[in-house]
MARGULO-517822 format. One record per residue: residue in three letters; x, y, z of N, C-alpha, C in turn. Coordinates in steps of 0.001 Angstrom, whole numbers, plus 500000, padded with zeros to 6 digits. Last residue first. Layout:
<recs>
ALAXYZXYZXYZ...
</recs>
This chain:
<recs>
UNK511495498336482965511376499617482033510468500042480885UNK511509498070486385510742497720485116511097499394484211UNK514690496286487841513495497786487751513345497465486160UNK515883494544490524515286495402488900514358495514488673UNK517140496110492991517630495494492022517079494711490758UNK515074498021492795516035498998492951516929497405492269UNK512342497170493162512739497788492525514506498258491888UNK512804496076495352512708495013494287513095495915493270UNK512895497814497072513889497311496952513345496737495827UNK510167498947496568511713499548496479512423498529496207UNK508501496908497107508790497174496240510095498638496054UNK509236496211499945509794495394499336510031495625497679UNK507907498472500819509289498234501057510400497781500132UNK505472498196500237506407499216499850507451499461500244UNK504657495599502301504602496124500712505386496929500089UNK505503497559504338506300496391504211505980495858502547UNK503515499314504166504732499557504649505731499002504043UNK501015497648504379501676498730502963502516499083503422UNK500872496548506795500946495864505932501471496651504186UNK501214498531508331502239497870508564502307496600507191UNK498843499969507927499699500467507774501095499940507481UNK496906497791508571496866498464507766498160499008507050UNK497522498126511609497743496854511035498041497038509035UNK496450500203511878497670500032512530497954499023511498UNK494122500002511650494455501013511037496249501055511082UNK493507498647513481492701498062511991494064498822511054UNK493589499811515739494171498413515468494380498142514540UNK491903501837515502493185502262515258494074500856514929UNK489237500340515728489998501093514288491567501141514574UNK489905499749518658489707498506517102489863498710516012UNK489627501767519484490921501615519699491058500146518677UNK487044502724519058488045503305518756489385502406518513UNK485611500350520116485680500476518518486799501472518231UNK486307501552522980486280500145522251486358499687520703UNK485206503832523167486772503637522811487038502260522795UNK482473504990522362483046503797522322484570503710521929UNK482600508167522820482123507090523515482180505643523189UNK483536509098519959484047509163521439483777508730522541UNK481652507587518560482822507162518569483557507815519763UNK479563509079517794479816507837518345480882507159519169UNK479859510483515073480227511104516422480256510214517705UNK480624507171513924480258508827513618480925509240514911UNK479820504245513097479420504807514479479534506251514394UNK480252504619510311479409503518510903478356504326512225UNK482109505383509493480984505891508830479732505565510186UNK484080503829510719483731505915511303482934506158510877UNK483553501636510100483563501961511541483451503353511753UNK484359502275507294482928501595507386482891501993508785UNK487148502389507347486517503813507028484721503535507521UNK488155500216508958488150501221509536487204502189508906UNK487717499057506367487093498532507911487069499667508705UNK489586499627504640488124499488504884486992499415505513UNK492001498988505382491297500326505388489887500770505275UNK491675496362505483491703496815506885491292498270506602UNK491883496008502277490833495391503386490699496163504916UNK494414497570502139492594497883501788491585497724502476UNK496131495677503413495958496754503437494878497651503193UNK495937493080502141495104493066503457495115494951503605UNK497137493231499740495996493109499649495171492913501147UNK500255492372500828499024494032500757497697494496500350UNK500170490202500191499714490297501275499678491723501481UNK500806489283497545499349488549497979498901489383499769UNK502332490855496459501169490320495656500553489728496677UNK504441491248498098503692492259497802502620491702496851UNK505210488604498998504946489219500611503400490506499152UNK506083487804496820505282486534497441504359487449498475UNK508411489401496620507601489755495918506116489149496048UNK510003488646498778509480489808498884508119489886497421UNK510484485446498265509710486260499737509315487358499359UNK511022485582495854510405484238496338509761484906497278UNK512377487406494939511112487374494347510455486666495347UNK514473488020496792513568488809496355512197488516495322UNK515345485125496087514970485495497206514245487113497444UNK517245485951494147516256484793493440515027485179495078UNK519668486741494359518617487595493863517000486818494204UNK521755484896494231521451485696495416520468486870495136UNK521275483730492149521954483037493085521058484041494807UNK519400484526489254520316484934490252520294484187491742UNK516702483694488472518252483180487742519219483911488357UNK514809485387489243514877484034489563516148483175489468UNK515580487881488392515506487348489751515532486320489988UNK514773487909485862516221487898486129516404487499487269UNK512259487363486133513240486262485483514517486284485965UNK511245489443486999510932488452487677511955487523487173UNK512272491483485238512571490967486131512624490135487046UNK512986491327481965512019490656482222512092490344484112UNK515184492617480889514572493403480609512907493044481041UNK517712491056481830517281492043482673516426492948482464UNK518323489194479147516788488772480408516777489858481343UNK520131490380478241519267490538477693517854489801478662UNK521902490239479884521361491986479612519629491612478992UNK521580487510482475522027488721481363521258489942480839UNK521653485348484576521428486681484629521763487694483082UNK520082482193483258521341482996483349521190484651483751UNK517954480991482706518922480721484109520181481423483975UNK516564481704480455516198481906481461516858481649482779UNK518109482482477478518079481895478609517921482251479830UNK515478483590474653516529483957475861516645482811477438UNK513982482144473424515287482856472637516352482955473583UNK511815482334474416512238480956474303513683481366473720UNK510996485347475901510788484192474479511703483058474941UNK510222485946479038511074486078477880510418485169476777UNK507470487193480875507804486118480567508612486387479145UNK506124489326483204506366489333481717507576488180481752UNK506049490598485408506068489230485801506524488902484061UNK506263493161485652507310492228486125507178491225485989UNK503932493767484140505490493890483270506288493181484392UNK502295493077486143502038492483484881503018492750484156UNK502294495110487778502783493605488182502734493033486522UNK501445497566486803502723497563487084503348495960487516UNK498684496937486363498996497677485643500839497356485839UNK497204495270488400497181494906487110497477496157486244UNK498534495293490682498357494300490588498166494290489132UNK498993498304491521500091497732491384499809496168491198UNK496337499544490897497776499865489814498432498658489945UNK495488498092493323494877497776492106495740498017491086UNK496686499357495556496891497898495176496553497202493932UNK496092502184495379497422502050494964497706500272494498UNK493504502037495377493644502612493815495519501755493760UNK493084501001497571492109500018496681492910500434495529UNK494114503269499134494823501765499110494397500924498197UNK492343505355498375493680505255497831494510503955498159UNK490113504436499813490141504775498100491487504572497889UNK491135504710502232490889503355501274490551503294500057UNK491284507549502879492597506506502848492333505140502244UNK488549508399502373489817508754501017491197508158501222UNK487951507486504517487389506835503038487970507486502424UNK488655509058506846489532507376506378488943506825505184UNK488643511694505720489776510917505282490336509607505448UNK485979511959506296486629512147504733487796511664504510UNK485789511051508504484893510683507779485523510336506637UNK487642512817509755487683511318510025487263510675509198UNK486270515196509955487249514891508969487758513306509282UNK483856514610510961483646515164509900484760515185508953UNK484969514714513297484261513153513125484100513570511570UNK485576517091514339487068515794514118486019514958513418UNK483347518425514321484462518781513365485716517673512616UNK482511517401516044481691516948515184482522517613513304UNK484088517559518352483551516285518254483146516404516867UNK483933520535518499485114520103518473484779518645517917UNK481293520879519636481527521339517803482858520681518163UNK481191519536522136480464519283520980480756519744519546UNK485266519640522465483871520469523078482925519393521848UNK487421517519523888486701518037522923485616518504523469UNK488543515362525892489461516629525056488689517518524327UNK487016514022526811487250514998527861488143515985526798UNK486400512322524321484970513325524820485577514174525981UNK488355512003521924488173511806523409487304512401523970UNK490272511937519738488591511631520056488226511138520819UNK492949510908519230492616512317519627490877512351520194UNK492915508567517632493688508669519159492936509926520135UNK491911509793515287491042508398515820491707508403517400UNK494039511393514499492633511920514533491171510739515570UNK495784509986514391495859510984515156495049511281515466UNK495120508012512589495767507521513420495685508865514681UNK494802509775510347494051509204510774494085508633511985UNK497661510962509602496385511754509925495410511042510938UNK498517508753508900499100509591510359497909509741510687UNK497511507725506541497561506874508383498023508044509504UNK498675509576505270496972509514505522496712508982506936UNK501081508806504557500412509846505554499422509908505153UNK500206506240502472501273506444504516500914507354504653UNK498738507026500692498224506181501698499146506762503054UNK500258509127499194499073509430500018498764508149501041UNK502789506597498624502973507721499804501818508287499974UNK501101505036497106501731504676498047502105505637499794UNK500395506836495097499496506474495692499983506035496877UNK503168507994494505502090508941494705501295507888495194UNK504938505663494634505328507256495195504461508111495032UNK503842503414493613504469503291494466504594504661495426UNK502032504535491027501990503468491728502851503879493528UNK503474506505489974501933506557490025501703505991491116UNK505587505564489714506007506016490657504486506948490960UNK504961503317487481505420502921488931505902503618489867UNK504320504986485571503147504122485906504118503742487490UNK506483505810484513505774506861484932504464506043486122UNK508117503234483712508314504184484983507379505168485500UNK506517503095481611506260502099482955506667502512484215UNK506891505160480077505365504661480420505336504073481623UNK509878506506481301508902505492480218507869505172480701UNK510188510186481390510301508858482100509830507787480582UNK513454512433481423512166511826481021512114510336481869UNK514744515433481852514419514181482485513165513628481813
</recs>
């Protein structure tokens, strides 16, 4: 089995950074629910806050790393523009090597770019953002935090939201993927 550069780069992208992000959210999500001052002793509190720490800033490292691949390393071959050689309104072999194109010149394709691809360039870029927020809020407040289930439950919001937004990002890049794929 081999891959091509680009494939190797889009499962960098999509199936290793992509997937650390989603379960990370568990983690986190569990860990932020769980931090309850009647559930926990003092070392219990300072154990959870200690991995909270580390892993909602290693969940936004990895949303910053997975959105960043996928904006200027792996978007940049889909969007790749044919020569003037090749007709751009026709689906063929030879434009299926430029997908955004081919997409566009398909009847019933053309709608994966317009929405889904519209959805993964501009609006998983909230994904970070929110991971961010959240990791700054655990830095922020700390052990804190079992006493303000107000901010708690604002991370998890954050964190929620977060989630739903790379979800649906990585949704769309499957599928986009799947009817065409960068080689």
């Amino acid at each position: 089995m081999s891959f091509t550069e680009r494939e190797l780069w889009a499962i960098i992208h999509g199936l290793g950074l992509g997937t650390l992000f989603l379960l990370a959210f568990a983690g986190g999500l569990a860990g932020l629910y769980s931090l309850k001052e009647r559930l926990l002793t003092p070392d219990g509190v300072a154990e959870r806050t200690l991995r909270l720490k580390v892993g909602s800033m290693g969940m936004a490292i990895v949303a910053w790393l997975t959105v960043i691949s996928g904006t200027f390393i792996v978007y940049p071959w889909y969007r790749a523009a044919p020569g003037d050689v090749i007709d751009r309104a026709v689906q063929s072999e030879e434009l299926a090597a430029y997908p955004r194109y081919w997409l566009l010149a398909g009847e019933g394709t053309a709608e994966w770019h317009r929405f889904g691809m519209e959805w993964k360039e501009h609006v998983a870029w909230i994904a970070p953002l929110l991971a961010t927020a959240v990791a700054f809020a655990v830095l922020y407040y700390g052990a804190t935090l079992v006493r303000r289930g107000d901010v708690r439950r604002g991370a998890i919001v954050f964190f929620t939201l977060a989630f739903v937004a790379a979800g649906v990002a990585g949704m769309f890049g499957a599928f986009i993927t799947k009817v065409a794929p960068i080689y």
